[in-house]
mmCIF file of the protein (N, C-alpha, C, O) and its ligand, coordinates in Angstrom:
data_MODEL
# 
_entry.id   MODEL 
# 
loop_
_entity.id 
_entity.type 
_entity.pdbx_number_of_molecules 
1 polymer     1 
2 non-polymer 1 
# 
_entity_poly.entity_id                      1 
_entity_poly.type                           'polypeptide(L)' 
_entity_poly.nstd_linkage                   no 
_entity_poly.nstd_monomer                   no 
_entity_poly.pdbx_seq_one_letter_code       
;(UNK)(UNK)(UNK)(UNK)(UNK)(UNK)(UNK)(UNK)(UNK)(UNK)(UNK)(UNK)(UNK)(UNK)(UNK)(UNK)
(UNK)(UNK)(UNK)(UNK)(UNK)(UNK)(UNK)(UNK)(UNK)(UNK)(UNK)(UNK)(UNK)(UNK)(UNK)(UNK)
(UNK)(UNK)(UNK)(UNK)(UNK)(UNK)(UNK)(UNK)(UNK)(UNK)(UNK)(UNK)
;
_entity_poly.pdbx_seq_one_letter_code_can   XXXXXXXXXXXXXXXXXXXXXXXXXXXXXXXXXXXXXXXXXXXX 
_entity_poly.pdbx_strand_id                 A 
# 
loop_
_entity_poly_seq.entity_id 
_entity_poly_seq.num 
_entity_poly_seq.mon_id 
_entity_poly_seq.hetero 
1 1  UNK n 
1 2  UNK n 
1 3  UNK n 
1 4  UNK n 
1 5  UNK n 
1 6  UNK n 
1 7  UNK n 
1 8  UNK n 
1 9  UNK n 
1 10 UNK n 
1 11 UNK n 
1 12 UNK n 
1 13 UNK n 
1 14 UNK n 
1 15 UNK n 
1 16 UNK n 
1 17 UNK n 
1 18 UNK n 
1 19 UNK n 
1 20 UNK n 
1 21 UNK n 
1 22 UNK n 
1 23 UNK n 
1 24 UNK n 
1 25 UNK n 
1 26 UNK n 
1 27 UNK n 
1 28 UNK n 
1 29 UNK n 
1 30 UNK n 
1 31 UNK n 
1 32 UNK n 
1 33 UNK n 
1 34 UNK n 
1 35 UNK n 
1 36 UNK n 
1 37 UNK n 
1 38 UNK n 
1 39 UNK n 
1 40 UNK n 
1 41 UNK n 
1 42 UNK n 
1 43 UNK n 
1 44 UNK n 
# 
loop_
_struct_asym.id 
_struct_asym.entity_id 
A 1 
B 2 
# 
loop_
_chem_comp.id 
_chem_comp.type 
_chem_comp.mon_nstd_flag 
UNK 'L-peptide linking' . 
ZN  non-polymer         . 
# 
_pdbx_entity_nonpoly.entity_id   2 
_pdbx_entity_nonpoly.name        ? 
_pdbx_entity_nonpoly.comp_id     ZN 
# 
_pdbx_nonpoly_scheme.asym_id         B 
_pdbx_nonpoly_scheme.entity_id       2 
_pdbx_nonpoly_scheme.mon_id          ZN 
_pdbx_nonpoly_scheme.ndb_seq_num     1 
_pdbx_nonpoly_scheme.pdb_seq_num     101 
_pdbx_nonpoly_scheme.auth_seq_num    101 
_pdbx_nonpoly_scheme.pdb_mon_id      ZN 
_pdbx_nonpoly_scheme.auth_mon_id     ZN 
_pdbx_nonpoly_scheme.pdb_strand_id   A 
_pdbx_nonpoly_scheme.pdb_ins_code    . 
# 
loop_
_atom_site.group_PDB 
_atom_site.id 
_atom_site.type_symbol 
_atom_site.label_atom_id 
_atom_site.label_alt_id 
_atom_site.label_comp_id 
_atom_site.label_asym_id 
_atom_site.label_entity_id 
_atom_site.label_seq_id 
_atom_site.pdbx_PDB_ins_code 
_atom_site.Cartn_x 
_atom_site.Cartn_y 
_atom_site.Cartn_z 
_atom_site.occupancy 
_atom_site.B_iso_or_equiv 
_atom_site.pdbx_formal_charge 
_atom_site.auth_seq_id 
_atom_site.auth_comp_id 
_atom_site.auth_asym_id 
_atom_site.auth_atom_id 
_atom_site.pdbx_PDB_model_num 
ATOM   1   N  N  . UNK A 1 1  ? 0.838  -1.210 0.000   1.00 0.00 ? 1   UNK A N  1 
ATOM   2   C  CA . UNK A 1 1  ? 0.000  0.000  0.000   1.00 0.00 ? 1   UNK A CA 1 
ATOM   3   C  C  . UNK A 1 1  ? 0.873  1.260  0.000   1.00 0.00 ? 1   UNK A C  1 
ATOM   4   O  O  . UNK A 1 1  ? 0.555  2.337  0.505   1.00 0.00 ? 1   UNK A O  1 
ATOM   5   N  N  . UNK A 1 2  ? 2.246  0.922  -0.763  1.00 0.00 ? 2   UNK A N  1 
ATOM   6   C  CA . UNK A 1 2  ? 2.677  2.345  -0.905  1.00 0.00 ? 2   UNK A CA 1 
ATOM   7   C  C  . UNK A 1 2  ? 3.039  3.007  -1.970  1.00 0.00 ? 2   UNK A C  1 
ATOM   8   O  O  . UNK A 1 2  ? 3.970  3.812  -2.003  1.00 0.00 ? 2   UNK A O  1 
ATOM   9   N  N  . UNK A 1 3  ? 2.163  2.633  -3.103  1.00 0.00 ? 3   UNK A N  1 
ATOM   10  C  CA . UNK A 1 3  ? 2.122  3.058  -4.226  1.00 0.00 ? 3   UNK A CA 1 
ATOM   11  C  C  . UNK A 1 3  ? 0.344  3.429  -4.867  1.00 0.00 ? 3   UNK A C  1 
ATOM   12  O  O  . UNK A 1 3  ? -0.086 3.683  -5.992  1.00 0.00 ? 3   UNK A O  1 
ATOM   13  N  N  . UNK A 1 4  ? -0.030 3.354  -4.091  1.00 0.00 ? 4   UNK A N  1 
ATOM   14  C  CA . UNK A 1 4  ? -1.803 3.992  -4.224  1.00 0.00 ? 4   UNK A CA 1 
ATOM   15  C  C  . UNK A 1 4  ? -2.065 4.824  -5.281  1.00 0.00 ? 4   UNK A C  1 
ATOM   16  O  O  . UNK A 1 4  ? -3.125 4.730  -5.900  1.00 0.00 ? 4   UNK A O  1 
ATOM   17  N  N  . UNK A 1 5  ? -1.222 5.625  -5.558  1.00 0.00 ? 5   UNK A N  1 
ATOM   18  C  CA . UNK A 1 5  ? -1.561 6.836  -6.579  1.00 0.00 ? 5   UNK A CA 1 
ATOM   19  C  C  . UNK A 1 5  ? -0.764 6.295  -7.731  1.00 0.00 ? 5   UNK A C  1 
ATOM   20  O  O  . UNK A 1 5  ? -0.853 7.167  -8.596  1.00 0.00 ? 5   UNK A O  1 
ATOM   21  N  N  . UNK A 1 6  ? -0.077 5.369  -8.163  1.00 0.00 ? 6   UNK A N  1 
ATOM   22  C  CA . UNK A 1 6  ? 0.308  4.362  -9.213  1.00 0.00 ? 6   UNK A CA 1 
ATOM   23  C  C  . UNK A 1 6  ? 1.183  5.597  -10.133 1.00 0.00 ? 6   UNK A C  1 
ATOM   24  O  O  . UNK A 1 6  ? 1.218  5.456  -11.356 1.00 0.00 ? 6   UNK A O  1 
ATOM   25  N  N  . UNK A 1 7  ? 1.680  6.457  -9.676  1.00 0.00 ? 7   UNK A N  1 
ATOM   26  C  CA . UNK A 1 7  ? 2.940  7.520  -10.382 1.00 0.00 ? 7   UNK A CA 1 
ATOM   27  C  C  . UNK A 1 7  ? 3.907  7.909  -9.446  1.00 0.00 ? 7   UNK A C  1 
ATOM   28  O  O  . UNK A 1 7  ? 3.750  7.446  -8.317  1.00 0.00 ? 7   UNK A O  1 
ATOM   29  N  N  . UNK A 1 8  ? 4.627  8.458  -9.586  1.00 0.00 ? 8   UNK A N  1 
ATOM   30  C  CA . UNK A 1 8  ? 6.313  8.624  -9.200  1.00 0.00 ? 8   UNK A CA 1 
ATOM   31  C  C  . UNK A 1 8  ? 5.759  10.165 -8.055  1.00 0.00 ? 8   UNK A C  1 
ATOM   32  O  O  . UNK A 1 8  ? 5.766  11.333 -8.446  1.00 0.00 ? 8   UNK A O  1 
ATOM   33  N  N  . UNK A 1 9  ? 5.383  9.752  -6.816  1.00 0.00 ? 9   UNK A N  1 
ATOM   34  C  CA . UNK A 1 9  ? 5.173  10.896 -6.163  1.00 0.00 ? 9   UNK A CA 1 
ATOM   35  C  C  . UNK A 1 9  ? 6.736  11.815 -6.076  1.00 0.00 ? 9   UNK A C  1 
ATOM   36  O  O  . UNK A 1 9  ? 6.929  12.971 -6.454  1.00 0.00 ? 9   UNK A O  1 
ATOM   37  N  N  . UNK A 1 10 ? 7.710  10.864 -5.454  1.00 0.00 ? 10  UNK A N  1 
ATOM   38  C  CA . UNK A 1 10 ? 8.887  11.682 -5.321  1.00 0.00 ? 10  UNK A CA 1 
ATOM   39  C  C  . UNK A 1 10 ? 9.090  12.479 -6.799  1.00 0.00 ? 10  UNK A C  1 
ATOM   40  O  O  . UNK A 1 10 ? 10.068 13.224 -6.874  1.00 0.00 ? 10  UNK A O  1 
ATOM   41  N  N  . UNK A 1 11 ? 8.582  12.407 -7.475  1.00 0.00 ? 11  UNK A N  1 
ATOM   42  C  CA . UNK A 1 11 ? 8.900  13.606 -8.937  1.00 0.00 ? 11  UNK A CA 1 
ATOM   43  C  C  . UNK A 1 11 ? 8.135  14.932 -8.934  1.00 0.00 ? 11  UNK A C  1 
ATOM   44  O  O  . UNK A 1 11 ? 8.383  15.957 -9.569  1.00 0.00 ? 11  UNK A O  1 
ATOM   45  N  N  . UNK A 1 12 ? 6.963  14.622 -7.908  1.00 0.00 ? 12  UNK A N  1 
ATOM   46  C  CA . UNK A 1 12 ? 6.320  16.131 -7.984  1.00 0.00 ? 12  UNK A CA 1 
ATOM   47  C  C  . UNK A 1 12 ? 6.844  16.373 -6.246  1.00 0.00 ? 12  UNK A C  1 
ATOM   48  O  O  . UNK A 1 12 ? 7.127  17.549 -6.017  1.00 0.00 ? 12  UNK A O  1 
ATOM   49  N  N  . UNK A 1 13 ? 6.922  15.884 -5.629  1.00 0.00 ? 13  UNK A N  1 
ATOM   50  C  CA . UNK A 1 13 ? 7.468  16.125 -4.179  1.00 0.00 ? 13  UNK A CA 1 
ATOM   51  C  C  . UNK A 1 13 ? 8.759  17.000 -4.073  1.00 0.00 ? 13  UNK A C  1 
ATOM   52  O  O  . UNK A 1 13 ? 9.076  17.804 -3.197  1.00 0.00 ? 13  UNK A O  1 
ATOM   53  N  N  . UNK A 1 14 ? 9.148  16.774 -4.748  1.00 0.00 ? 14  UNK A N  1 
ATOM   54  C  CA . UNK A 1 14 ? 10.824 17.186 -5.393  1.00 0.00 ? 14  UNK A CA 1 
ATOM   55  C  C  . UNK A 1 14 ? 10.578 18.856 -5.294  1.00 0.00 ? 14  UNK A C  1 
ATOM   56  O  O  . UNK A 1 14 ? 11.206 19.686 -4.636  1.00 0.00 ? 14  UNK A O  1 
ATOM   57  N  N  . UNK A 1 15 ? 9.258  19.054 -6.328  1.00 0.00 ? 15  UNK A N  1 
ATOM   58  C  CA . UNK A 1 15 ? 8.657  20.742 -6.397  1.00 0.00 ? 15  UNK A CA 1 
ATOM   59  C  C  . UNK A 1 15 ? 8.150  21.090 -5.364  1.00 0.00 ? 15  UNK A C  1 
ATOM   60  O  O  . UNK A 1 15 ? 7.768  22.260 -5.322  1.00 0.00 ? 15  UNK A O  1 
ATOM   61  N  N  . UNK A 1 16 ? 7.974  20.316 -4.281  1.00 0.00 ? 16  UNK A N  1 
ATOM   62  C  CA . UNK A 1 16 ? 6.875  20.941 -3.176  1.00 0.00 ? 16  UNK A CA 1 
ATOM   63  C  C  . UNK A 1 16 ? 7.890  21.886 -2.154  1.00 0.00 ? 16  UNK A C  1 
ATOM   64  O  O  . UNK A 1 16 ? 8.732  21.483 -1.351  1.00 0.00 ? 16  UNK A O  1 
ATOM   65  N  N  . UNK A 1 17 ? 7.579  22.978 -2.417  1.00 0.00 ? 17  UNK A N  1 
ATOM   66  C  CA . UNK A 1 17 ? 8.217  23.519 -1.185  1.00 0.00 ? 17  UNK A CA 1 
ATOM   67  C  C  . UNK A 1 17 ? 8.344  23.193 0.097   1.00 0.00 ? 17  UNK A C  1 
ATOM   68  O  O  . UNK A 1 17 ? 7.313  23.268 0.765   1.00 0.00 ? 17  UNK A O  1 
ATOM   69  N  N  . UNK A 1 18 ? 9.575  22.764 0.768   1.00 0.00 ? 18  UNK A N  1 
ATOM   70  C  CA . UNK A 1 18 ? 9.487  21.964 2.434   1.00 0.00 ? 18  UNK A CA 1 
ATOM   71  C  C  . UNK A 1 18 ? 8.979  23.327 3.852   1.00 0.00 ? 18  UNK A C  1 
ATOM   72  O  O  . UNK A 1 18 ? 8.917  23.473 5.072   1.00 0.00 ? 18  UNK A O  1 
ATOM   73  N  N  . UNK A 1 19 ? 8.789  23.867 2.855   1.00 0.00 ? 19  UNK A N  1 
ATOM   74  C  CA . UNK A 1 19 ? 8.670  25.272 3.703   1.00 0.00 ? 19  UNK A CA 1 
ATOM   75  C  C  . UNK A 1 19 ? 7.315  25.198 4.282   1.00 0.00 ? 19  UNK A C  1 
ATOM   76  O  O  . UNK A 1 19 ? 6.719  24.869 5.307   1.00 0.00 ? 19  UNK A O  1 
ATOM   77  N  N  . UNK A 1 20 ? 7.067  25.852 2.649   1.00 0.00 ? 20  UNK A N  1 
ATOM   78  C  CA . UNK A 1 20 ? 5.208  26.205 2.918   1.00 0.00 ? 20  UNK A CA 1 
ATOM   79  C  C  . UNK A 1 20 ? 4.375  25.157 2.007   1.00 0.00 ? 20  UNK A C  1 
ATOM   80  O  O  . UNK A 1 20 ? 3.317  25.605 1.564   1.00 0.00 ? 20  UNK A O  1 
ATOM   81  N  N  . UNK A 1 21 ? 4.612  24.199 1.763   1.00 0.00 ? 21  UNK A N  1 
ATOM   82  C  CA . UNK A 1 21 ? 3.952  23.313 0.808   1.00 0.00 ? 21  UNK A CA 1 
ATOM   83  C  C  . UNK A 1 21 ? 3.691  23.674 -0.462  1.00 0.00 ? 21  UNK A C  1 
ATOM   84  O  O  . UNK A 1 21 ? 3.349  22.742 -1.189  1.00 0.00 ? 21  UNK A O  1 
ATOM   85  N  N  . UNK A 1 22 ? 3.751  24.788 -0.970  1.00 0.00 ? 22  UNK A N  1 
ATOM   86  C  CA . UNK A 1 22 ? 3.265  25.380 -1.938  1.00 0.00 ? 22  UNK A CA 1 
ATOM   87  C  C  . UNK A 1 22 ? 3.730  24.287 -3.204  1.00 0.00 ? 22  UNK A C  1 
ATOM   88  O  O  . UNK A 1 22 ? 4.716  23.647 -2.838  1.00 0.00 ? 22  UNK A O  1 
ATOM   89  N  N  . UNK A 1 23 ? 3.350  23.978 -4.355  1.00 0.00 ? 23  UNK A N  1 
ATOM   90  C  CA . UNK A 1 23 ? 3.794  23.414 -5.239  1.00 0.00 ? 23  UNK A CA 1 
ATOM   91  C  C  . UNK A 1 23 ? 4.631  24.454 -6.481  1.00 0.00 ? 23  UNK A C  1 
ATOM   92  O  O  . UNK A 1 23 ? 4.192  25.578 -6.724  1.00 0.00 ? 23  UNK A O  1 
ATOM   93  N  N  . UNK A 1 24 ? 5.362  24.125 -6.902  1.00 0.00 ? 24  UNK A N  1 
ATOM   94  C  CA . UNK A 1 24 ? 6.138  24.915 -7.791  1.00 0.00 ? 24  UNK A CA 1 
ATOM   95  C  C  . UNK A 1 24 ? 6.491  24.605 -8.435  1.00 0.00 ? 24  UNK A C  1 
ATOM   96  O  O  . UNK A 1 24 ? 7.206  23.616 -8.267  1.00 0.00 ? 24  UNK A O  1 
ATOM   97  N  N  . UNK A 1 25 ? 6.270  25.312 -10.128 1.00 0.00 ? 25  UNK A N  1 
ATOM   98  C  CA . UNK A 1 25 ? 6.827  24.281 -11.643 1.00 0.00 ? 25  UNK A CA 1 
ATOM   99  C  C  . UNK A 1 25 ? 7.901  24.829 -11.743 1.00 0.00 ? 25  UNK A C  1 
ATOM   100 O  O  . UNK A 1 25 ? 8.348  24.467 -12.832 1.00 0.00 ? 25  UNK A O  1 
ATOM   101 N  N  . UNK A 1 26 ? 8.831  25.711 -11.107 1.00 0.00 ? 26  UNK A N  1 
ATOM   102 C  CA . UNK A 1 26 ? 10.119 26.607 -11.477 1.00 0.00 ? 26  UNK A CA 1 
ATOM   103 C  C  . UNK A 1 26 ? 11.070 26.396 -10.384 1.00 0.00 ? 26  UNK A C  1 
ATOM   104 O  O  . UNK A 1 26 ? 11.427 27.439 -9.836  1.00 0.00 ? 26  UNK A O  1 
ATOM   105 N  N  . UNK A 1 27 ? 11.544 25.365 -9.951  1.00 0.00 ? 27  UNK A N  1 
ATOM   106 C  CA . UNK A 1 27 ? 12.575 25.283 -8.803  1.00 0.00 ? 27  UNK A CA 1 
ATOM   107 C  C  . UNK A 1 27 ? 13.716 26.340 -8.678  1.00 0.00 ? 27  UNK A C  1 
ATOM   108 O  O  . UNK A 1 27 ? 14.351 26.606 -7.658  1.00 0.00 ? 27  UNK A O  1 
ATOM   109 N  N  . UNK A 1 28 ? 13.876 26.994 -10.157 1.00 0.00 ? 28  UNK A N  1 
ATOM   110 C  CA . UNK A 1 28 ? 15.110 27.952 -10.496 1.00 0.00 ? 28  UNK A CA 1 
ATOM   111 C  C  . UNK A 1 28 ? 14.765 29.402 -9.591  1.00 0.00 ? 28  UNK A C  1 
ATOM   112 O  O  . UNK A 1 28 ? 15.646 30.203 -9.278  1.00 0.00 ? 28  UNK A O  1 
ATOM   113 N  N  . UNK A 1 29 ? 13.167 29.579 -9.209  1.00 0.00 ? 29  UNK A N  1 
ATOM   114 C  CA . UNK A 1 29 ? 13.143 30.824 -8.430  1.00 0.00 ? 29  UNK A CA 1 
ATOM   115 C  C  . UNK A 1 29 ? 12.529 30.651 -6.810  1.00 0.00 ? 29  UNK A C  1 
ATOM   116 O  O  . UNK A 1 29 ? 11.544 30.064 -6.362  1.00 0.00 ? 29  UNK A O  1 
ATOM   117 N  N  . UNK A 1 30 ? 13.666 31.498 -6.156  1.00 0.00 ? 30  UNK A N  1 
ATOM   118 C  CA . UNK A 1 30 ? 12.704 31.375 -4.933  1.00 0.00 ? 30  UNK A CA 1 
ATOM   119 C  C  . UNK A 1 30 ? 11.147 30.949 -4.742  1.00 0.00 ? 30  UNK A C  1 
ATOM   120 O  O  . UNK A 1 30 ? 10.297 30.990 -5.632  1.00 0.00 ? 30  UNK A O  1 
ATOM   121 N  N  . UNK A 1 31 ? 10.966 30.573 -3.527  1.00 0.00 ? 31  UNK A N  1 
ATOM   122 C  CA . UNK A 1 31 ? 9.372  29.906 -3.251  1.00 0.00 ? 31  UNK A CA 1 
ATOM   123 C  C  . UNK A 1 31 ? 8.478  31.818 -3.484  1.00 0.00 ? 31  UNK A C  1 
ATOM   124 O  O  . UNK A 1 31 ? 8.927  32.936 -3.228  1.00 0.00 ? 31  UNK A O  1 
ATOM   125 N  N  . UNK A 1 32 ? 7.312  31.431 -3.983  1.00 0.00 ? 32  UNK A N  1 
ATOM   126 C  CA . UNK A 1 32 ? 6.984  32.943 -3.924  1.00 0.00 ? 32  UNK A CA 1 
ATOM   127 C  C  . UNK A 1 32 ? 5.828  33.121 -2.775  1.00 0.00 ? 32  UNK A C  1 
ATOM   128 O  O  . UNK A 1 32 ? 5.042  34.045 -2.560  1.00 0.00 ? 32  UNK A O  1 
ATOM   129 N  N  . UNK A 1 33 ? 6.041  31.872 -2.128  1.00 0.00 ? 33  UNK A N  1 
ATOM   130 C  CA . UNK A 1 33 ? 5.131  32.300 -0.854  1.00 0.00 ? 33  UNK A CA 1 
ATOM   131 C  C  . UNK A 1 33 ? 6.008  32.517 0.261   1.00 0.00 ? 33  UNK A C  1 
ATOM   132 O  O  . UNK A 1 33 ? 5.748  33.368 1.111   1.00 0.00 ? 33  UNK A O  1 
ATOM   133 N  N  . UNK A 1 34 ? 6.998  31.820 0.303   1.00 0.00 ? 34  UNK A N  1 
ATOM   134 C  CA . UNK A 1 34 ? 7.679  31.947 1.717   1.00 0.00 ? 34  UNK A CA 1 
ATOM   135 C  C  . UNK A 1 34 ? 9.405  32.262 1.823   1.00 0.00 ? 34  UNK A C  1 
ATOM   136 O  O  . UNK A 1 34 ? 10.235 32.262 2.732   1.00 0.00 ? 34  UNK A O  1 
ATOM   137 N  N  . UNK A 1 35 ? 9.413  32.556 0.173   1.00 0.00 ? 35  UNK A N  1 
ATOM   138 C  CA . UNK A 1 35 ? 10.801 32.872 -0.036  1.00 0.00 ? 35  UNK A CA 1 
ATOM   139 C  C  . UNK A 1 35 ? 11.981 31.766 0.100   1.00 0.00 ? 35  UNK A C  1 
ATOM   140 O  O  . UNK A 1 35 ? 13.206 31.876 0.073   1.00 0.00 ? 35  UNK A O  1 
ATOM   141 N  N  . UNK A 1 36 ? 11.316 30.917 0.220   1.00 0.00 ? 36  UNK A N  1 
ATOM   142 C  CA . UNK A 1 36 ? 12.444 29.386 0.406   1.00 0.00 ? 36  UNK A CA 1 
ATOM   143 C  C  . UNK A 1 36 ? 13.247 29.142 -0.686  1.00 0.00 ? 36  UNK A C  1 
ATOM   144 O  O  . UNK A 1 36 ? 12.555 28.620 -1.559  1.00 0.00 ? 36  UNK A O  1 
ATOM   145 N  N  . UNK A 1 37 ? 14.523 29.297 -1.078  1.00 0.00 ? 37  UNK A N  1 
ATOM   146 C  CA . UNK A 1 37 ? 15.067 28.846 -2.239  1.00 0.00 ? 37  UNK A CA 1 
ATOM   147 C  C  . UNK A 1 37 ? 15.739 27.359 -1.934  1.00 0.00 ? 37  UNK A C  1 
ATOM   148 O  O  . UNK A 1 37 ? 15.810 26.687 -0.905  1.00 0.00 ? 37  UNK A O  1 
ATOM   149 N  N  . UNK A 1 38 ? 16.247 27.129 -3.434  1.00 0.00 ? 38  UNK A N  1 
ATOM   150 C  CA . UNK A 1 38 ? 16.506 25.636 -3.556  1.00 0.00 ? 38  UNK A CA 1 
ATOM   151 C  C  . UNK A 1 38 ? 17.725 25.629 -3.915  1.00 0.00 ? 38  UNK A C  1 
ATOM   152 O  O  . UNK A 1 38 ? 18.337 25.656 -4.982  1.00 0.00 ? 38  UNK A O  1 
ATOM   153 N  N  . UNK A 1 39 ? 18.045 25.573 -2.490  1.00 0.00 ? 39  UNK A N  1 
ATOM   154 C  CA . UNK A 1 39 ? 19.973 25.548 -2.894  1.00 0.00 ? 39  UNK A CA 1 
ATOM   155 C  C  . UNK A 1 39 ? 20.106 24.566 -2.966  1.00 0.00 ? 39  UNK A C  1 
ATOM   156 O  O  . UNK A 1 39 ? 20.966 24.567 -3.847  1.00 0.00 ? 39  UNK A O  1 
ATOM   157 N  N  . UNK A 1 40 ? 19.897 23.240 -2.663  1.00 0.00 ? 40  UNK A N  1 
ATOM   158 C  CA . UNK A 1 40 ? 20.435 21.459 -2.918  1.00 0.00 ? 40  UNK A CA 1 
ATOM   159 C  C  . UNK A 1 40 ? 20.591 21.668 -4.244  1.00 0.00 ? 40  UNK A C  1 
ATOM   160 O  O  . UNK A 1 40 ? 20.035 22.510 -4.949  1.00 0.00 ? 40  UNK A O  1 
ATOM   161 N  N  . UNK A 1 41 ? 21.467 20.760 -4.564  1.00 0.00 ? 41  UNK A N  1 
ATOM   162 C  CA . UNK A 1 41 ? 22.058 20.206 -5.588  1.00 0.00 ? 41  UNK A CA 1 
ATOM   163 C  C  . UNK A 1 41 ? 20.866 19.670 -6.148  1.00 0.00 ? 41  UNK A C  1 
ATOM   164 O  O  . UNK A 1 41 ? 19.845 19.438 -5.501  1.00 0.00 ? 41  UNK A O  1 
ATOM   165 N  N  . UNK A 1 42 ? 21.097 19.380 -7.996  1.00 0.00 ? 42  UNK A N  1 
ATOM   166 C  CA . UNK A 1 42 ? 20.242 18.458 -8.346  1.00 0.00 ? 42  UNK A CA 1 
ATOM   167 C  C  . UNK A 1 42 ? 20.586 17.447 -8.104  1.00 0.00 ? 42  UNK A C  1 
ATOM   168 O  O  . UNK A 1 42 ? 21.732 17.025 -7.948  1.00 0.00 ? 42  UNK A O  1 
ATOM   169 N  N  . UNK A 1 43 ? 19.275 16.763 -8.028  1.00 0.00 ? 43  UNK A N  1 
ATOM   170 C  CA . UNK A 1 43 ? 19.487 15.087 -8.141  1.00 0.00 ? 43  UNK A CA 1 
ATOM   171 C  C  . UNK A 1 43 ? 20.250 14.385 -9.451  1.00 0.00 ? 43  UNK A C  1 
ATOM   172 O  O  . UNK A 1 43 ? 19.600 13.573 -10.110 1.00 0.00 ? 43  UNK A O  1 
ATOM   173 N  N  . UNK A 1 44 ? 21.194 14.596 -9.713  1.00 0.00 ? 44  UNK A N  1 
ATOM   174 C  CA . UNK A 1 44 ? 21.320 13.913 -10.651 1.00 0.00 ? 44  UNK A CA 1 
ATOM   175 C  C  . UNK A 1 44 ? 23.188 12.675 -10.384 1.00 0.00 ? 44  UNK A C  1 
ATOM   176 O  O  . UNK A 1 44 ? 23.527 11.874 -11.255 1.00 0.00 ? 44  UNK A O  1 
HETATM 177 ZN ZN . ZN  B 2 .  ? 7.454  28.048 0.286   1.00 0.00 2 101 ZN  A ZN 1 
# 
């Protein structure tokens, strides 16, 4: 039961701001709710 939603959650989780939850299609700019930027490295 830990695949329920049958797609790659960690791929949109990745965008979720750990801040304010906000979701975000632009990781390249600060969060625009809570100003959180994304200094980690990419995953790659
Ligand atoms: Zn945020």
């Amino acid at each position: 039961m830990t695949d329920d939603l049958g797609g790659d959650p960690v791929c949109w989780l990745d965008r979720v701001c750990p801040e304010c939850g906000l979701f975000l299609d632009d990781r390249d700019a600060p969060c625009p709710r809570c100003g959180h930027e994304w200094n980690s490295s990419p995953a790659t």
